[in-house]
C-alpha positions in Angstrom: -0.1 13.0 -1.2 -2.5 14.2 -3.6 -1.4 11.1 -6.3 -2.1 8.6 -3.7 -5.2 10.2 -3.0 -6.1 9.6 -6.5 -4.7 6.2 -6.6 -7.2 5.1 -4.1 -9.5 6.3 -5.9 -8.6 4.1 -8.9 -8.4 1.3 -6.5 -11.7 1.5 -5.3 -13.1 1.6 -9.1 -11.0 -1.6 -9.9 -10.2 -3.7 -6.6 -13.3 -6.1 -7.3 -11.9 -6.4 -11.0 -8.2 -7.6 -9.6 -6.7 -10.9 -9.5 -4.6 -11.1 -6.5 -2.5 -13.8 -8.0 -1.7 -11.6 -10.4 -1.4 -8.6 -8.1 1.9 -10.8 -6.0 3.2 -12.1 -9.4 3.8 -8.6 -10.5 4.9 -7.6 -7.2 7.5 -10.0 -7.0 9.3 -9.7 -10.6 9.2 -6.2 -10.0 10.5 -6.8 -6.5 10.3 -3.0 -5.6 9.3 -3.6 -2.3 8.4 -0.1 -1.4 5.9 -0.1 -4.0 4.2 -3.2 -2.1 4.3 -1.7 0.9 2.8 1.6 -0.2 0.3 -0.6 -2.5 -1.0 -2.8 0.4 -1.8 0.2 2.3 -3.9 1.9 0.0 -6.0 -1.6 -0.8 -6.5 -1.8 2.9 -7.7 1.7 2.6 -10.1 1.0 0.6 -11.0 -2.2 2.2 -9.5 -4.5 -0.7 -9.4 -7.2 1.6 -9.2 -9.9 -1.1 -5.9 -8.8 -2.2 -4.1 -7.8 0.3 -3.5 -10.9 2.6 -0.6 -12.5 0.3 0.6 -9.4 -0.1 1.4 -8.8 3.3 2.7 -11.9 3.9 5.4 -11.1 1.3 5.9 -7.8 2.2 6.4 -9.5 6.4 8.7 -12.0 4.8 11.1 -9.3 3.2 11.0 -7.4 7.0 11.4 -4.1 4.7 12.3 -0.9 7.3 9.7 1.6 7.9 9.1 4.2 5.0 7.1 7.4 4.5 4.1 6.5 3.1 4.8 9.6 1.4 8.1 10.8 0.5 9.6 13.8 1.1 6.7 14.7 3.9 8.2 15.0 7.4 7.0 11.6 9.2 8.8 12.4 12.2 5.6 12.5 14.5 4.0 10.2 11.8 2.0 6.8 13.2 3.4 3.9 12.5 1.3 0.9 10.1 3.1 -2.4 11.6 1.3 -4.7 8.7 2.7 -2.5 5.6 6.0 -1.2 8.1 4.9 2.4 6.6 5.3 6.1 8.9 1.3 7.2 8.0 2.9 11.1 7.0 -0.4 11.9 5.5 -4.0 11.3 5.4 -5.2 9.4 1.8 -9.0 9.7 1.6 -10.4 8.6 -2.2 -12.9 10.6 -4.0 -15.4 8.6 -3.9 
């Protein structure tokens, strides 16, 4: 968990900076929707709200099943985030 933890980080440095046009676009032609789940959850983290609303409409629309938020972590007895359909294995606090 300790590279999300420094993702967020990032995020909170550059959410102001993103275009969330931009953000979905990408999102899309990748189309790894994994990525957007995990993604969404760290922007809401970090209270991205700007960017995040689109991207959890897409991320609804594709009804994706639940993943770790981290892999490989037991998330047996994890929480469960209905918006981003992630088991919450681990607690993500940035460094700032």
């Amino acid at each position: 968990s300790g590279h999300l933890q420094h993702i967020a980080t990032v995020l909170v440095e550059l959410a102001e900076s993103m275009d969330a046009g931009r953000l979905i676009e990408a999102a899309r032609t990748d189309g790894a929707i994994a990525v957007a789940q995990r993604l969404g959850y760290l922007l809401d983290l970090v209270d991205a709200g700007n960017l995040v609303d689109e991207l959890a409409a897409w991320v609804k629309q594709d009804q994706p099943r639940f993943l770790p938020l981290v892999p490989g972590v037991d998330s047996r007895e994890a929480a469960r985030d209905l918006r981003w359909r992630l088991l919450v294995n681990s607690t993500i606090e940035p460094d700032l």
